[in-house]
C-alpha positions in Angstrom: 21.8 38.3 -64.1 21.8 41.0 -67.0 23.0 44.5 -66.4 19.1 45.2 -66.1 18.8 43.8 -62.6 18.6 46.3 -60.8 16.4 48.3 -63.0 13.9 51.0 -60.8 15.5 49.4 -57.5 16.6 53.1 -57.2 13.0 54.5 -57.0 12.8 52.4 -53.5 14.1 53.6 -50.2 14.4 50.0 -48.9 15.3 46.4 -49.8 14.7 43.3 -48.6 17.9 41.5 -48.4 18.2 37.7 -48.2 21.9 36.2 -47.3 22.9 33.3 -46.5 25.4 33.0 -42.8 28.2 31.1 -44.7 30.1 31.8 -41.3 28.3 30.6 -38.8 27.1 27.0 -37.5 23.7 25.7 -36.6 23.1 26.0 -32.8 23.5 22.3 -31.3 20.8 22.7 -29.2 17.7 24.1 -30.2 15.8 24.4 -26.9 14.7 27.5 -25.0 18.0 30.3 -24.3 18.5 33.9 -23.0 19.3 36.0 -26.4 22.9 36.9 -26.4 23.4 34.8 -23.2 21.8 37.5 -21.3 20.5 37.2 -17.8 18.6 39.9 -18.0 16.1 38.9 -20.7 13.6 35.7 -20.5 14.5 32.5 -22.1 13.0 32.4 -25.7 12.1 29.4 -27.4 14.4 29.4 -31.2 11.6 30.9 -33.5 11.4 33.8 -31.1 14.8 34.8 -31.3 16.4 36.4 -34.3 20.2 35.0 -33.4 22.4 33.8 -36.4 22.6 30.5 -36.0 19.2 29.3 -37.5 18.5 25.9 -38.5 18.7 26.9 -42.0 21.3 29.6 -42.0 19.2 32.0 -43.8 19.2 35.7 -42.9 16.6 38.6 -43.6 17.5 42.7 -43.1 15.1 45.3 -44.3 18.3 47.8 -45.8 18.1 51.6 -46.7 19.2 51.5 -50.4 22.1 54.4 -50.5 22.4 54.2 -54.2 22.2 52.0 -57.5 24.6 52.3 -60.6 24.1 49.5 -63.1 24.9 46.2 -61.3 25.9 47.8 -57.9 23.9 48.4 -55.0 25.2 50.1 -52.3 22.9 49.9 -49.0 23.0 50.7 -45.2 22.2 48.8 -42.4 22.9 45.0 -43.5 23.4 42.9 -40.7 25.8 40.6 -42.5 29.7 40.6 -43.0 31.7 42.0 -46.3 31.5 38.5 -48.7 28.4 37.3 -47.4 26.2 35.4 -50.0 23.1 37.2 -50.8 20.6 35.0 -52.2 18.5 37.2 -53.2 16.8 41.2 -52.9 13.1 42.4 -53.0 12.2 46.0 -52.7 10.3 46.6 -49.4 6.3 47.7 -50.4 4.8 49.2 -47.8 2.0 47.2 -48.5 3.9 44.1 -47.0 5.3 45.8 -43.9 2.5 45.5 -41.1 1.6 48.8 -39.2 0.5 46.9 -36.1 3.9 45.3 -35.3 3.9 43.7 -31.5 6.8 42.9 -29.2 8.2 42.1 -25.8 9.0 45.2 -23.8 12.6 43.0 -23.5 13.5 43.4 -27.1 13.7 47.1 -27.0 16.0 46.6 -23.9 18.2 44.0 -26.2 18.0 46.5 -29.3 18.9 49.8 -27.4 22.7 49.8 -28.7 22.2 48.1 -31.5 22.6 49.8 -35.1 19.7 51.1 -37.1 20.0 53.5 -40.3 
């Protein structure tokens, strides 16, 4: 990509960043599980869960951009390991982010320790 990539990337707050889990392997069996092997939580069928191991190893995190210089990105929140492929960034519109998001009173119970910027 040309030195221009990241042109006006800085004007956002957010990006959309698509990566690739290089260090992980597909689940064996897709059926129906407790996320994180929790017994406290319901048994989720694998499009309802958002655990790493995906059947096509593709990852998604809304980041907070921190700051742009040239060809570097800096961002917060990436749910991703250092040397992770990233396939590829959008800058998150609010005009693509519903207002109206629904979910199981069980995934705030999942979430409650878990890191958000």
């Amino acid at each position: 990509f040309g030195d221009d990539c990241l042109l006006g990337l800085d004007e956002f707050s957010h990006v959309d960043v698509l990566f690739l889990f290089d260090q992980t392997t597909e689940r064996p069996d897709y059926s129906a599980r407790r996320p994180r092997g929790r017994a406290d939580l319901p048994k989720v069928g694998l499009f309802a869960d958002r655990g790493p191991r995906r059947p096509n190893l593709i990852g998604a995190t809304t980041c907070r951009i921190l700051s742009v210089d040239g060809r570097s990105l800096e961002v917060v929140g990436l749910d991703a390991v250092n040397g992770t492929p990233v396939v590829d960034l959008k800058p998150t519109m609010l005009e693509f982010v519903p207002a109206d998001v629904r979910q199981p009173e069980w995934v705030s119970r999942l979430m409650a320790d878990y890191f958000r910027p």
